[in-house]
N, C-alpha and C positions, 0 to 999 in steps of 0.2 A: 517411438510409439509408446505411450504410458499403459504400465499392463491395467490399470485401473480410472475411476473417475477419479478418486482421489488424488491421482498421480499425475491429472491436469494441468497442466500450467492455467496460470490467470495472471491476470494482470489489474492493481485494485487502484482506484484514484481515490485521495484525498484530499483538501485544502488546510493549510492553516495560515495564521496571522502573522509570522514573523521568519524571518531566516534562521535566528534562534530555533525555536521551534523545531523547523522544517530539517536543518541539521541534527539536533538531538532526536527528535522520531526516526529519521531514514537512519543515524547510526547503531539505536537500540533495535532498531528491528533487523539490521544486519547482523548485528552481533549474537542479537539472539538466535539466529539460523531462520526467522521467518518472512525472510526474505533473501534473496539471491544479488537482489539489484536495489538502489531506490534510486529514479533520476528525481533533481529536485528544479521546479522549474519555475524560474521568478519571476514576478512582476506581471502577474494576471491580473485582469480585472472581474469581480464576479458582481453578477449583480443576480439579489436573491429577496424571498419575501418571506418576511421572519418575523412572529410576534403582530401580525396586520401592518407592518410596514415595508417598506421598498429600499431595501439595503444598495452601497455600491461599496466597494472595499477592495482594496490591493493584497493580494492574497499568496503565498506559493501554492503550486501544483506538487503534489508527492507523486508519481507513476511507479508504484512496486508491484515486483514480477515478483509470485510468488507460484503457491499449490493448489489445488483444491483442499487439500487435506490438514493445510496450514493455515486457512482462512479462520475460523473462528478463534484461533488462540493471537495472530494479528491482531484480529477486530478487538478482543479482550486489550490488547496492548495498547493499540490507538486511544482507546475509550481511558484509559491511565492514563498514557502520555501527553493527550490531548486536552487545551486548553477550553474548546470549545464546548458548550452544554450539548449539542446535537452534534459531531464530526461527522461530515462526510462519508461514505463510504460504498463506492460502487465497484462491483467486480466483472469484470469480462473475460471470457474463457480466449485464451489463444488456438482459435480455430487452428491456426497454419502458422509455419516458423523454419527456421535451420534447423533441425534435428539435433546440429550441436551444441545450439544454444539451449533448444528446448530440455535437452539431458544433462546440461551444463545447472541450469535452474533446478532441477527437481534432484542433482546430485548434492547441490548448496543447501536447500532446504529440507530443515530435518526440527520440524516442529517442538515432539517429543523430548529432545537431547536439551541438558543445559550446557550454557559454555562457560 
């Protein structure tokens, strides 16, 4: 049970354009401690409306388990690392989980620290 809101697990979704990419973000944000996890999931299709037009593009999915409390300094990360003018970026609070996993994440994640 996180003694705070800050101490929430979430879990953020992202896309980008290339496996490149998609390996270089999930590894700098593990390294940096602002995240616990990143799975990287390939070969989506999005189709999106961008600039008054009807986009369709083969994209990765990023899924990082992260904090609440770690969220803006990620986003800050993503918006660097990220090649896109707008990146993605939606957070969902992990309602319900293993308790081990869920203290496994917020023991990983230490926003603050550099490594």
């Amino acid at each position: 049970m996180p003694d705070s809101d800050a101490d929430q697990v979430i879990v953020v979704f992202t896309t980008v354009g290339s496996e490149d990419q998609a390996n270089s973000i999930s590894e700098e944000l593990v390294q940096r401690n602002l995240a616990a996890c990143v799975n990287v999931v390939p070969a989506i299709k999005s189709v999106y409306r961008w600039k008054g037009k009807i986009w369709q593009d083969e994209e990765f999915l990023l899924i990082i388990k992260t904090t609440r409390q770690a969220f803006q300094a990620l986003r800050r990360a993503i918006k660097t690392l990220h090649s896109y003018d707008l990146p993605e970026l939606l957070a969902i609070p992990a309602a319900m989980g293993d308790d081990a996993v869920l203290d496994w994440i917020r023991s990983v994640v230490k926003p603050d620290e550099e490594s």
